[in-house]
KOLSEFI-240678 format. One record per residue (C-alpha): residue in three letters; chain; x, y, z. Coordinates in steps of 0.5 Angstrom, whole numbers, m for minus. Layout:
N
<pt residu="ALA" chaine="A" xx="X" yy="Y" zz="Z"/>
...
***
This chain:
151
<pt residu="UNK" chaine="A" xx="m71" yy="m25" zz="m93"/>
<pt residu="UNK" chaine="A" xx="m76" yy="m20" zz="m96"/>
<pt residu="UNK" chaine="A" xx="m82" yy="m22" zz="m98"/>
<pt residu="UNK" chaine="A" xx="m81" yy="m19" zz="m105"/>
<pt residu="UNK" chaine="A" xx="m74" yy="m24" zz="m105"/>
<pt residu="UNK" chaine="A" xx="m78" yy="m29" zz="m103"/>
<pt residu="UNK" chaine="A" xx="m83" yy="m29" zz="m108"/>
<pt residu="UNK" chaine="A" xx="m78" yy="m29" zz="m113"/>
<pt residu="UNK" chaine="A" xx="m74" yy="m35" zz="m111"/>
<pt residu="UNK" chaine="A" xx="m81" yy="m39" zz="m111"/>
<pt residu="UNK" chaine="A" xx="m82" yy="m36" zz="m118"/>
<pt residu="UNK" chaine="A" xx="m76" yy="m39" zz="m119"/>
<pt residu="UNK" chaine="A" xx="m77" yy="m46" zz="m116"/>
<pt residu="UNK" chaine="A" xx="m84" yy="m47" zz="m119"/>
<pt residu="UNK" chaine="A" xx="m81" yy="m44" zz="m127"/>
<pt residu="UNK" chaine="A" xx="m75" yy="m50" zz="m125"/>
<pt residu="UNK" chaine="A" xx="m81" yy="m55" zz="m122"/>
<pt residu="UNK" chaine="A" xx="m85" yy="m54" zz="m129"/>
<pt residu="UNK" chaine="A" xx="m79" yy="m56" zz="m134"/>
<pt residu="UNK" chaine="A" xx="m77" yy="m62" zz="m131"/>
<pt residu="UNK" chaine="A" xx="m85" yy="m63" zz="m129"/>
<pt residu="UNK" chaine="A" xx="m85" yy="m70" zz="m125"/>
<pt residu="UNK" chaine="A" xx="m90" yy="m72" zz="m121"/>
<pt residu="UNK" chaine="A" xx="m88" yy="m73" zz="m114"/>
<pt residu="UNK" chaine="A" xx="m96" yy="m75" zz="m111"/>
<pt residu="UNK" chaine="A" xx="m92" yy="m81" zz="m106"/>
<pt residu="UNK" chaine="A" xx="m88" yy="m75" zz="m103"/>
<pt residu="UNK" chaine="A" xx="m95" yy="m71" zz="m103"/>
<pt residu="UNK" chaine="A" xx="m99" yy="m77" zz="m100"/>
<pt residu="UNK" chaine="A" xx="m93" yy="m77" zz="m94"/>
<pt residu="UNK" chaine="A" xx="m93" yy="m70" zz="m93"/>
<pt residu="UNK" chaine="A" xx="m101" yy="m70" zz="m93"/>
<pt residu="UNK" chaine="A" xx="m101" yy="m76" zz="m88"/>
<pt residu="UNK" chaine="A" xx="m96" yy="m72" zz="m83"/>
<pt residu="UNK" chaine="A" xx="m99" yy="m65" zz="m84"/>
<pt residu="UNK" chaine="A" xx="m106" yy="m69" zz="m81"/>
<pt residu="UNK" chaine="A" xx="m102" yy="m71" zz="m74"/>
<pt residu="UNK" chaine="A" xx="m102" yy="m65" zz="m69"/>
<pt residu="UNK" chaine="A" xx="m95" yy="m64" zz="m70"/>
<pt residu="UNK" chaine="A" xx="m96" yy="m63" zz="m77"/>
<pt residu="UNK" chaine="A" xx="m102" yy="m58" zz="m77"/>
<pt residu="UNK" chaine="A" xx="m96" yy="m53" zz="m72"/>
<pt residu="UNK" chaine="A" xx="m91" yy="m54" zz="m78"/>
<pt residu="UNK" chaine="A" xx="m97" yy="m52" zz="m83"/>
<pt residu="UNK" chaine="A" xx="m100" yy="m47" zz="m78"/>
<pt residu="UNK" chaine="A" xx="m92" yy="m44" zz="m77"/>
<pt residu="UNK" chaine="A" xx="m91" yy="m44" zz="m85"/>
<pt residu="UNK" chaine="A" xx="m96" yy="m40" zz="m86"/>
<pt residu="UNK" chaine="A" xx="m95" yy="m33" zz="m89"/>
<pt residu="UNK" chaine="A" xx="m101" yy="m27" zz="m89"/>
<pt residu="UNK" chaine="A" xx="m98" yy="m24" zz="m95"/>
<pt residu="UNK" chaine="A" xx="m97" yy="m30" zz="m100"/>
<pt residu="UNK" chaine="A" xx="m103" yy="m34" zz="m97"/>
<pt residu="UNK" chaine="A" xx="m108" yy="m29" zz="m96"/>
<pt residu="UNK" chaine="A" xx="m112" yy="m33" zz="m102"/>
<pt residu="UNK" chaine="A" xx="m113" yy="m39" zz="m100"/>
<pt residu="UNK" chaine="A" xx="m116" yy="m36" zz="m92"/>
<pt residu="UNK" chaine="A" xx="m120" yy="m33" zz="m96"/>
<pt residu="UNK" chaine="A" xx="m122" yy="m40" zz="m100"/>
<pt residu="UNK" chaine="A" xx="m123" yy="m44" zz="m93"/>
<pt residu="UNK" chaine="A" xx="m127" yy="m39" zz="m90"/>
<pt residu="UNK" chaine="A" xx="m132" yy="m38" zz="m97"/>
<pt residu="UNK" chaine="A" xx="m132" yy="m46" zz="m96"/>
<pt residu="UNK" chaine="A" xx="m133" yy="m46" zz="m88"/>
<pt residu="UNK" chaine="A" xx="m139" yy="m42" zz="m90"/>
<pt residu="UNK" chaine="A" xx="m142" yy="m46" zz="m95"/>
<pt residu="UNK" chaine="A" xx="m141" yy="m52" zz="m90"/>
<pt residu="UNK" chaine="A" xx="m145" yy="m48" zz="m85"/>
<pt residu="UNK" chaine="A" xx="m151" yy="m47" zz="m90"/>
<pt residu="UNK" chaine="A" xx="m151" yy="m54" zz="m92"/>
<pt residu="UNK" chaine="A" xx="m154" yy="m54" zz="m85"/>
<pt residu="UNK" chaine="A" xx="m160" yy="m51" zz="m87"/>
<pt residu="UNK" chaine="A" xx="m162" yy="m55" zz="m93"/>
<pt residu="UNK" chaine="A" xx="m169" yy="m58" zz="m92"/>
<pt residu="UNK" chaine="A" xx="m173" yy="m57" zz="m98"/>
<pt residu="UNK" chaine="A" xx="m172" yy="m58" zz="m105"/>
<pt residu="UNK" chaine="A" xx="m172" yy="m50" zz="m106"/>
<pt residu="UNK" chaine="A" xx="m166" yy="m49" zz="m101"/>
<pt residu="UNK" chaine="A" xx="m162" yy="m56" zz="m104"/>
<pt residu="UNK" chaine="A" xx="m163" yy="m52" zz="m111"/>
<pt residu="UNK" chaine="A" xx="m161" yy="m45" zz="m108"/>
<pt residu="UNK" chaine="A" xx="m155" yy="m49" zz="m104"/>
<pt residu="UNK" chaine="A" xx="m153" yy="m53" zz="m110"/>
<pt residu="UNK" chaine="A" xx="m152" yy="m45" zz="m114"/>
<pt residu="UNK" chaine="A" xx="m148" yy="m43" zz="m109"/>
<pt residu="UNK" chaine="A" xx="m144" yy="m49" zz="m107"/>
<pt residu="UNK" chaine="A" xx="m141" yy="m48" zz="m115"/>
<pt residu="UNK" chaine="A" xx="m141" yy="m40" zz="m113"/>
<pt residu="UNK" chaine="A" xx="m136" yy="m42" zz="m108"/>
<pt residu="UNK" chaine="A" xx="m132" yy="m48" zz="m112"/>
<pt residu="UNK" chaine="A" xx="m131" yy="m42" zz="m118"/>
<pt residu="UNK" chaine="A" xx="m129" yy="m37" zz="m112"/>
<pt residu="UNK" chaine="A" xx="m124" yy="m43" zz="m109"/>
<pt residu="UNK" chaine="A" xx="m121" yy="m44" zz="m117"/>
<pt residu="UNK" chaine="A" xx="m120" yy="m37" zz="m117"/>
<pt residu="UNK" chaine="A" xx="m117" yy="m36" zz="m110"/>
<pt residu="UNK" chaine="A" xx="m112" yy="m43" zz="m113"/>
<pt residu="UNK" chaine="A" xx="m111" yy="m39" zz="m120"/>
<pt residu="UNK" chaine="A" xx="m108" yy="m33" zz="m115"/>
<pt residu="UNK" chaine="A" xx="m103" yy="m37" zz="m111"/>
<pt residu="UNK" chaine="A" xx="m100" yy="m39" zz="m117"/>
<pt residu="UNK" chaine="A" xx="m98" yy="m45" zz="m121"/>
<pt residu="UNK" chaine="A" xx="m103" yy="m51" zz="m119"/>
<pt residu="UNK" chaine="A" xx="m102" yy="m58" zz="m121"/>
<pt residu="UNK" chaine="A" xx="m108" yy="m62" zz="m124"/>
<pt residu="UNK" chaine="A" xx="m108" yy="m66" zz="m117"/>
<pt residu="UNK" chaine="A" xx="m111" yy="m60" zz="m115"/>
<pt residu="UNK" chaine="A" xx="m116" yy="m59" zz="m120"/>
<pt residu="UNK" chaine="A" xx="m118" yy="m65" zz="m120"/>
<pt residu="UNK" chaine="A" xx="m119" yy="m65" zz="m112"/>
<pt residu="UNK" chaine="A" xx="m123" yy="m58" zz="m113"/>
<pt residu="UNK" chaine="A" xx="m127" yy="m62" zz="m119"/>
<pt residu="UNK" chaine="A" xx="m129" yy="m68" zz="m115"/>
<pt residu="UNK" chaine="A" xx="m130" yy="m65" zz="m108"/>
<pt residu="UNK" chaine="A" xx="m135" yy="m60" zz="m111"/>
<pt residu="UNK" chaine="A" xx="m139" yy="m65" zz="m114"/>
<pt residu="UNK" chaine="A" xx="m140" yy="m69" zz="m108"/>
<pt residu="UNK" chaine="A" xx="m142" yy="m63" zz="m105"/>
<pt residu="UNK" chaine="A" xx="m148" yy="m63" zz="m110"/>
<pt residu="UNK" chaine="A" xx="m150" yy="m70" zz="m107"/>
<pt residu="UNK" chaine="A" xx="m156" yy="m69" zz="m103"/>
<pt residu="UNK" chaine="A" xx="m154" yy="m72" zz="m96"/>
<pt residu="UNK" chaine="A" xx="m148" yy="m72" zz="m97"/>
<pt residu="UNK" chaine="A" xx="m147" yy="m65" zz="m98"/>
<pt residu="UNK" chaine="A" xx="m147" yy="m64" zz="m90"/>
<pt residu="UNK" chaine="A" xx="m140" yy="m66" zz="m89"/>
<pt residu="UNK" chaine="A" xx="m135" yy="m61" zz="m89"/>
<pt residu="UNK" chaine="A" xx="m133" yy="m64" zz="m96"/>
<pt residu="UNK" chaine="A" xx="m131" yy="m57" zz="m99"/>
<pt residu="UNK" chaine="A" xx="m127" yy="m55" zz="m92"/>
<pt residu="UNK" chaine="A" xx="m123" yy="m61" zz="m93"/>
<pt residu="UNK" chaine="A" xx="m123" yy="m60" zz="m100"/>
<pt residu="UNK" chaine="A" xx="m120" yy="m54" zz="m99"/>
<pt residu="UNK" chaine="A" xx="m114" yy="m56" zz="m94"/>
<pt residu="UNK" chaine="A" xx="m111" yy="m61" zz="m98"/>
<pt residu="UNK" chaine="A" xx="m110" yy="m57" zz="m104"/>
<pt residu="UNK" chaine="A" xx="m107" yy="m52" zz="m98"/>
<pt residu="UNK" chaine="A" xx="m103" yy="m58" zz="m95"/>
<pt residu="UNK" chaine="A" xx="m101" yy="m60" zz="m103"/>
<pt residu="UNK" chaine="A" xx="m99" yy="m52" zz="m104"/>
<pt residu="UNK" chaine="A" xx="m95" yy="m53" zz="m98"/>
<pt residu="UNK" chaine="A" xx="m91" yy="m59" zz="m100"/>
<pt residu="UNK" chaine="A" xx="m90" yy="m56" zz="m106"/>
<pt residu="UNK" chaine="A" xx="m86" yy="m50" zz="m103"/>
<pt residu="UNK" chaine="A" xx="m82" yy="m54" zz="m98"/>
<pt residu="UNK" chaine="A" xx="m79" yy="m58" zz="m105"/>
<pt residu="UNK" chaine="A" xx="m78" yy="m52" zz="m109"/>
<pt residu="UNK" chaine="A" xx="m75" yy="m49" zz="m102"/>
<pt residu="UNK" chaine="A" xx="m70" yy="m55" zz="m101"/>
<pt residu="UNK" chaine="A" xx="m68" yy="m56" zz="m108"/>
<pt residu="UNK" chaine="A" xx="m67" yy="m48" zz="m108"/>
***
């Protein structure tokens, strides 16, 4: 199947999913839960296409880097510096989410959350925006596999 066949029953899928709008966050919790086991991170990794994921790459590796430069946070001026660019990378996050298409308030309110724990000094050293960045893929995921199936 081409990509531009793809593209179009995904289109379809989600116009479909958007009509009927119920929400399936059992499924997905499932669907998060196997994807976090090693055989679930192969069926991901297998799943994932250059051409309609490019987005969320680059979202993982911007919150890759701001997780590495939490790292040098010492000072006030570099946690205000580190909190300007934490809401750089979180908009940038949101608009690489706005081009993958039709996302579901979930993930809006895991951006939300994630990038306001990341403004909490201490606990900004975890990787939270990478993790964060993951779910929303995972729940991406999820979504297409269930418009793939009902398709």
């Amino acid at each position: 199947m081409l990509d531009y066949e793809k593209q179009q029953n995904l289109q379809a899928a989600r116009n479909r999913d958007r009509k009927r709008s119920t929400p399936n966050t059992a499924k997905d919790i499932k669907n998060i839960i196997q994807s976090k086991t090693p055989w679930g991170m192969m069926k991901m990794a297998k799943r994932f296409s250059l051409t309609s994921d490019w987005m969320y790459l680059l979202a993982l590796m911007a919150a890759i880097f701001k997780d590495l430069i939490d790292l040098i946070e010492f000072a006030i001026i570099t946690y205000i510096i580190i909190i300007v660019i934490t809401i750089c990378i979180s908009i940038f996050i949101a608009m690489m989410m706005m081009l993958g298409g039709k996302t579901r308030m979930i993930c809006w309110i895991i951006l939300l959350i994630g990038t306001t724990a990341e403004m909490i000094f201490g606990v900004n050293i975890l990787p939270i925006e990478t993790m964060m960045v993951m779910t929303i893929y995972i729940l991406t995921q999820s979504e297409r596999s269930r418009a793939q199936k009902t398709a």
